[in-house]
N, C-alpha and C positions, 0 to 999 in steps of 0.2 A: 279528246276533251282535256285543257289545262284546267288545273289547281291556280284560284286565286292565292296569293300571300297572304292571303284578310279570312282565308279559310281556315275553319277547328283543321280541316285537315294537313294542309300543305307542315313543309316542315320549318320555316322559317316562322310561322304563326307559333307550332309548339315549342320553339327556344327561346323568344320573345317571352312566352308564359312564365316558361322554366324561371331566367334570368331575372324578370322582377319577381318570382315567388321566391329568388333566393337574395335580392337584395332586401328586401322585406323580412327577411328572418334575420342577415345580418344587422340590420337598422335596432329588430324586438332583442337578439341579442348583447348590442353593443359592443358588437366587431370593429366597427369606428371608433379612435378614442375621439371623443369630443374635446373641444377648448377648454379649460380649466382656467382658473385663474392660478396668478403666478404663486401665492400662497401656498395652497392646494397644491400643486405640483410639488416646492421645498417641502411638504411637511410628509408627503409621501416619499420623496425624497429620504431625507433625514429617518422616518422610521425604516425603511428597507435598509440605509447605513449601520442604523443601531442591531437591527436585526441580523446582519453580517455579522458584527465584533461579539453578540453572546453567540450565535452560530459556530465561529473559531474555534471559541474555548469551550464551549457544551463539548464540540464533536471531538476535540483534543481530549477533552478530560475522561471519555467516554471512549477512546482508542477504536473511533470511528475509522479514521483514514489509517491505523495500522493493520486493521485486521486483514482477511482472504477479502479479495475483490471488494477492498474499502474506498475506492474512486466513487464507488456508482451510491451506495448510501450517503457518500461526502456529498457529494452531486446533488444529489434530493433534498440533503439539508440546506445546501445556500440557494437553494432556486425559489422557494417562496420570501427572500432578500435580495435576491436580485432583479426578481418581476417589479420588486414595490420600486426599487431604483431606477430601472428602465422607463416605467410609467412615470417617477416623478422626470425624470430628462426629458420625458413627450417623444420618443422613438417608437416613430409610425403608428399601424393600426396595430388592434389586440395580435395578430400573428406576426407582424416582424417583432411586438414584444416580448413575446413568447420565445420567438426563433431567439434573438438576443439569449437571452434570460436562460434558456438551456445552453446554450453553446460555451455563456459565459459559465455557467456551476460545470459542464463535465471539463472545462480549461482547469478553474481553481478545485475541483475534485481531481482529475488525474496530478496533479502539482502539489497537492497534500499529500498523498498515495507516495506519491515517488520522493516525497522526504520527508516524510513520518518515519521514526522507527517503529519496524514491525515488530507484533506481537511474540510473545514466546511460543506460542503454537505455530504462527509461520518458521520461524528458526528450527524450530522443530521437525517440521516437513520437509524443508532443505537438508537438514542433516540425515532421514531418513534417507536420501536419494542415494546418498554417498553410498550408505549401507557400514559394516567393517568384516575384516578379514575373518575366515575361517577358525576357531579355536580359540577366539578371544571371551573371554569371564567378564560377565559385566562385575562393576562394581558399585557404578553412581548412573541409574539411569534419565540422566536430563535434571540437571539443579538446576533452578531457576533462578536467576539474578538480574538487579537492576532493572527499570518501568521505561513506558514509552513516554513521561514526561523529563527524562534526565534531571529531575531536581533529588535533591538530599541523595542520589545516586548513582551508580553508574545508567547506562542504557542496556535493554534487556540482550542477554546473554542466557544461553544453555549449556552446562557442564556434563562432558559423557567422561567415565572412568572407567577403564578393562585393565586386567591383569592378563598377561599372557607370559607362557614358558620360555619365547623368541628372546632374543638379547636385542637391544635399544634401537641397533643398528637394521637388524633385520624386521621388527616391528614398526621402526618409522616407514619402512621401501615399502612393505604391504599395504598400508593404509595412503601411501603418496599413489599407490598405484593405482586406488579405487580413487581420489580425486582425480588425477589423469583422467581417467576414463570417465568420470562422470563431468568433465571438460572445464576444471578448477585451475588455475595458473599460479606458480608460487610468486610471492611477495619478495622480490630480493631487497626491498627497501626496510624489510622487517632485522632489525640487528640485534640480537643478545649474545651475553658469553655464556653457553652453556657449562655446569660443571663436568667433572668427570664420570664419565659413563651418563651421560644427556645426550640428547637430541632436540631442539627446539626450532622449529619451522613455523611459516606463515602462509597460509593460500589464500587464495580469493577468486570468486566469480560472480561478477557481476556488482550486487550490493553486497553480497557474503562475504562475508571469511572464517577462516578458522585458524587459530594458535594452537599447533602441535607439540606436548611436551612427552617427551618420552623417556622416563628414567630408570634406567637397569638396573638388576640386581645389586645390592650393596650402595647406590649411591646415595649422595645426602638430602636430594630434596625430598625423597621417597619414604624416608625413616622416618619422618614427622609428622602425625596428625592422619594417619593413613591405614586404610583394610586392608592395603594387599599385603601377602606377605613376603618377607624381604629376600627370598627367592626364586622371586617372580619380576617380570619387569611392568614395571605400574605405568599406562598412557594418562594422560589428560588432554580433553579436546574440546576446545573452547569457540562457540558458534556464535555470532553474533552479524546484524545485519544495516551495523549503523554506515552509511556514506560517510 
């Protein structure tokens, strides 16, 4: 015995069902954009624009795209500016607008991300990786300088200071050694004349760097404005993560 197609039962009757019970839903929900008029369209347009350029600066001023995994909060903020934009250009149904509309906010989220300056807590956890040598006295744990808008300042930077009993020369190799290995490369483009009894280097990995000053006992930069005592040889190490 065959199954009609015109049967509740056969299976070609129940995807018939299916297919109009689901274009019926998308019709009730307005999964179709419908025609507009061209008005209508520019003015939707125009506000998802505007809403873009306060988006910028809100999420600038607010070190949105600098902090830990700041792409994806960036992301979230221009995508209710970008859907309004998509819709106003008339790009296909609600889901290719959609698709658009994300694709384009995690594009201009990871591109904020990757040049914003990061926060003083990212810098901060980079310099943690480093780690430093065995025997070293803190003196300055992480000073803070400089914001992630670079206005009236520098860009954010984190200051470490240790005093250690090693002489300049042997305190710079220890701390190069733990960059080496934590897979930092030096900066040969970095040029200063250090004084006598200094050490002044440059690394870098990746967006990082760091400016190594290292001044032994009795020398001059050390004698000024400084905890350690002048028996000791005083490091400074200067973290920063601007491109």
């Amino acid at each position: 015995m065959t199954t009609s197609s015109h049967s509740p039962a056969s299976p070609s009757y129940v995807l018939r069902r299916i297919g109009r019970g689901a274009r019926r839903i998308s019709r009730g929900l307005g999964l179709r954009l419908q025609p507009r008029p061209a008005w209508e369209r520019a003015l939707t347009g125009v506000v998802g624009l505007g809403y873009l350029v306060v988006a910028f600066f809100a999420l600038g001023f607010f070190d949105v795209p600098s902090g830990f995994h700041g792409w994806l909060p960036t992301a979230l903020g221009y995508t209710p500016g970008l859907l309004l934009l998509t819709l106003g250009l008339g790009i296909g149904r609600w889901p290719v607008a959609v698709a658009w509309a994300a694709g384009s906010a995690l594009a201009m989220g990871s591109w904020a991300y990757y040049m914003a300056a990061p926060i003083h807590e990212r810098i901060e956890a980079e310099a943690m990786e480093v780690g430093t040598p065995a025997g070293w006295t803190v003196v300055e744990d992480g000073a803070w300088t400089g914001n992630t808008w670079g206005l009236w300042n520098d860009w954010p930077e984190v200051t470490y200071t240790y005093a250690t009993g090693d002489s300049a020369r042997v305190a710079a190799e220890e701390y190069v050694a733990l960059l080496e290995a934590d897979g930092w490369e030096r900066n040969l483009g970095y040029r200063v004349d250090p004084s006598p009894g200094t050490v002044a280097q440059a690394w870098e990995k990746g967006r990082w760097n760091v400016q190594i000053r290292v001044a032994g006992p009795g020398s001059e930069p050390r004698q000024i404005g400084t905890l350690v005592p002048a028996a000791l040889t005083k490091v400074d190490l200067y973290f920063n993560g601007q491109r």
